[in-house]
C-alpha positions as CSV (number, residue, x, y, z in Angstrom):
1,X,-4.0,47.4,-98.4
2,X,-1.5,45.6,-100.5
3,X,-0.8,46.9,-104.1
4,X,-0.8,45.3,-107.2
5,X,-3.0,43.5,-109.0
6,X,-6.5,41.3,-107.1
7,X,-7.4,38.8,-109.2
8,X,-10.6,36.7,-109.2
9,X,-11.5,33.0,-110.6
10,X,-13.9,31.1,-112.1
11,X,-15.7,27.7,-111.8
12,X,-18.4,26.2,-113.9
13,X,-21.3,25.2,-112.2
14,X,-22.3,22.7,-113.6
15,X,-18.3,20.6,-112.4
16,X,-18.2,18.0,-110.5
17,X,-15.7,19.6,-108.1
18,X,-16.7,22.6,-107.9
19,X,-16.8,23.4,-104.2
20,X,-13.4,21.8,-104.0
21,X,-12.3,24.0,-107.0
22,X,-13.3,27.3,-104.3
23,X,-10.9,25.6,-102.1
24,X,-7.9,26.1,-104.9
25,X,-9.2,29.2,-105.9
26,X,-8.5,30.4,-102.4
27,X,-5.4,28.5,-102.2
28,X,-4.0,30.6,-105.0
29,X,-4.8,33.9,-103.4
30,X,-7.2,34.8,-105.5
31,X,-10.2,36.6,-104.1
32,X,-13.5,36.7,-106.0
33,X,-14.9,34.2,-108.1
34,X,-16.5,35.1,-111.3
35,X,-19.6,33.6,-113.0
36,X,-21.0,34.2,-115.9
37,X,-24.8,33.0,-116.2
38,X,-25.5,33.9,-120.0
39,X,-22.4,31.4,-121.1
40,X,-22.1,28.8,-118.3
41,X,-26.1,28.0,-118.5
42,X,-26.9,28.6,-114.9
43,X,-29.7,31.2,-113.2
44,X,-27.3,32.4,-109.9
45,X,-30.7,31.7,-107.4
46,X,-30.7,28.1,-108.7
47,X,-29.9,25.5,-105.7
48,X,-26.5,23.4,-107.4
49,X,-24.9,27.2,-106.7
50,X,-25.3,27.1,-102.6
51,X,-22.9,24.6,-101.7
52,X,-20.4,26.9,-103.9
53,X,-21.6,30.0,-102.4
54,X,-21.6,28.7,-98.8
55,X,-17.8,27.6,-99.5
56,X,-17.3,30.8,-101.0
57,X,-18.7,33.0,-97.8
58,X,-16.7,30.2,-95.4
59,X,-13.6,31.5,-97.1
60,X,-14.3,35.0,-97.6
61,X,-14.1,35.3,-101.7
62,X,-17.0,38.0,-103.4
63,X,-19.1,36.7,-106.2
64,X,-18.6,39.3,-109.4
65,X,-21.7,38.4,-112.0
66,X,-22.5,39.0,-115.3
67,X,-26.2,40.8,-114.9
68,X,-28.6,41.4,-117.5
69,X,-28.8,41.6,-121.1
70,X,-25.4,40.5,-122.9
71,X,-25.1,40.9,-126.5
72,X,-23.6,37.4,-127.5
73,X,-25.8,35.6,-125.2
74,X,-28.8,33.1,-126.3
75,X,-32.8,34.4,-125.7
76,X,-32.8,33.9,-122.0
77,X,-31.5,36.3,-119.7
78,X,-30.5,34.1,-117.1
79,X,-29.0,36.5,-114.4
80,X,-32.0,38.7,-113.2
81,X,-33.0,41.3,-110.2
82,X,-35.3,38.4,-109.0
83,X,-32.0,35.9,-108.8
84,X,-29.9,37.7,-107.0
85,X,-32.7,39.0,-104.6
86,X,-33.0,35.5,-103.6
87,X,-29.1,34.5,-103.3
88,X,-28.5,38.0,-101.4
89,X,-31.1,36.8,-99.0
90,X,-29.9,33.2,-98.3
91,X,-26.6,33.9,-98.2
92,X,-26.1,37.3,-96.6
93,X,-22.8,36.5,-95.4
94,X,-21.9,36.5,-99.4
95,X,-20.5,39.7,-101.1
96,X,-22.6,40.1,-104.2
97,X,-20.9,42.2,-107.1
98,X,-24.0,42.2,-109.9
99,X,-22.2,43.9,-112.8
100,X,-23.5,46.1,-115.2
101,X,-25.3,48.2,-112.3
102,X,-27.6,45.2,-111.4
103,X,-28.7,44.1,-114.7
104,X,-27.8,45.5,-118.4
105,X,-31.6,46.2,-119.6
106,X,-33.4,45.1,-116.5
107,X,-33.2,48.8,-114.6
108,X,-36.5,49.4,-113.5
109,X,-36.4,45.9,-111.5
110,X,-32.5,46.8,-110.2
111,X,-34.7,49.8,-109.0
112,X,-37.3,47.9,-107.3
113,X,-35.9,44.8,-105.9
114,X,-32.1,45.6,-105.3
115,X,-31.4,48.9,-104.7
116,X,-31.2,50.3,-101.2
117,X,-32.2,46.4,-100.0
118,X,-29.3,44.7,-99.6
119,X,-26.0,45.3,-97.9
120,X,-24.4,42.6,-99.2
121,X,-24.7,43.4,-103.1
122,X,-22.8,46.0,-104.8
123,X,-23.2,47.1,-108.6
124,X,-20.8,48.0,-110.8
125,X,-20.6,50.6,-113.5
126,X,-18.9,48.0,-116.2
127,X,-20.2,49.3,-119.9
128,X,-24.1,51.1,-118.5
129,X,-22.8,54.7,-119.7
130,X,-24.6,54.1,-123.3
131,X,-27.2,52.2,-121.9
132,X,-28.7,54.3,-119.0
133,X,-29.7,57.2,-119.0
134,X,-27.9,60.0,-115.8
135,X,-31.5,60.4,-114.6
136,X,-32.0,56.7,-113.7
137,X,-28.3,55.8,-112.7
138,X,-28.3,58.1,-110.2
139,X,-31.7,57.3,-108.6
140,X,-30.3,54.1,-108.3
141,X,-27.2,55.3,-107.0
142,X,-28.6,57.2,-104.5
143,X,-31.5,54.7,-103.6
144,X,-28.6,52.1,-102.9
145,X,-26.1,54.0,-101.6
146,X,-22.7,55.3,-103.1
147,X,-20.8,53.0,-100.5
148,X,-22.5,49.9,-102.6
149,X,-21.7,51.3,-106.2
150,X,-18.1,50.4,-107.9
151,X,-16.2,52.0,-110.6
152,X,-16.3,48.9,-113.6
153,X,-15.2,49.7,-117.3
154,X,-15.5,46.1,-118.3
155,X,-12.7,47.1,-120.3
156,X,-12.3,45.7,-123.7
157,X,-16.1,46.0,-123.8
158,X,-16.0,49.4,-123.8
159,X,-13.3,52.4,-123.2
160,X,-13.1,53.3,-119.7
161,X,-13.2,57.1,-120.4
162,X,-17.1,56.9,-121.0
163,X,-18.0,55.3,-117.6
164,X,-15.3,57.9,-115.8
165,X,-17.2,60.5,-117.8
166,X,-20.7,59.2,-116.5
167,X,-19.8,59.2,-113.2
168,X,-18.1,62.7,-113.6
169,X,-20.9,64.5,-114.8
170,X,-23.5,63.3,-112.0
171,X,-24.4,65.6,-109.1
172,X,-21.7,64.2,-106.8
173,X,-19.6,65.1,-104.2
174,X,-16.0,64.6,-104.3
175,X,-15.8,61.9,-101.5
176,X,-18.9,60.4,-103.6
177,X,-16.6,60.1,-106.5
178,X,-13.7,59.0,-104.9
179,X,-16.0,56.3,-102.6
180,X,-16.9,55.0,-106.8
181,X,-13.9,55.1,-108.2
182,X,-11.7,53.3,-105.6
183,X,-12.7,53.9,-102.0
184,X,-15.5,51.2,-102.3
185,X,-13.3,48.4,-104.1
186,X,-10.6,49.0,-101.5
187,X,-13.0,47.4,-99.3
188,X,-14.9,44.9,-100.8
189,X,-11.1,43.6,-101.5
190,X,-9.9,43.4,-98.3
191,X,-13.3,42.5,-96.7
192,X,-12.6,38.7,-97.0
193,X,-8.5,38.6,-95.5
């Protein structure tokens, strides 16, 4: 695996050359594509994503997303459990990242519609460590797997010290922890060259 920094886009859904703007994306090196459903307007099942998600699996990039509750967001929680059940299951050639362990808020539905269903989503632990509570992150981490979990801080969100405390003081092993913490991104990153 090469060193150094892996970068990820973006494109707005809602542009008119979007799938062409994977194309760039690609052309740059970059490999992921970030979306973010609470401030570019779009729920991630909805059918203007596929042509940008069947480009993105023909070209081998990840999808990162935003999931759940975000604090600066409008009413709606736009990216759900329920969404990215649906998008995991049409596309499953696409690697799903859903941040914020599946959904910021939503963990009883991560728990009953994503964990330990789908091999093509991760979740990440970007900024959970004061929202969930060690009893139901690990259920979920053990009901989905800890090959499918990936360390996040989300950093400036939050200070990466409490989600590498949070995953430190769960019943782990070592190889567990080490899977989290790097092992697993080592792979989801080099999954797509």
């Amino acid at each position: 695996m090469r060193g150094g920094l892996f970068c990820c886009g973006t494109v707005h859904p809602d542009a008119e050359d979007a799938v062409n703007e994977i194309e760039r994306i690609c052309s740059l090196g970059l490999c992921g594509v970030k979306f973010h459903s609470e401030y570019q307007f779009f729920a991630p099942h909805e059918e203007k994503m596929f042509p940008i998600y069947e480009k993105m699996v023909e070209k081998g990039l990840f999808a990162i997303f935003h999931a759940g509750w975000d604090p600066y967001a409008r009413d709606d929680t736009l990216a759900v459990p329920e969404s990215f059940a649906v998008v995991a299951e049409k596309f499953p050639g696409l690697r799903i990242v859903a941040a914020h362990m599946g959904g910021i808020y939503l963990w009883d539905k991560v728990e009953e519609l994503l964990a330990g269903r789908y091999r093509n989503i991760w979740f990440d632990t970007g900024v959970v460590a004061r929202y969930i509570s060690d009893e139901q992150l690990l259920r979920i981490i053990r009901k989905h797997g800890t090959d499918r979990i990936l360390f996040g801080s989300d950093c400036p969100w939050d200070d990466p010290a409490h989600e590498i405390a949070m995953i430190n003081r769960l019943p782990l092993t070592e190889n567990e922890r080490e899977a989290i913490f790097f092992r697993n991104a080592e792979e989801i990153l080099t999954a797509g060259s």
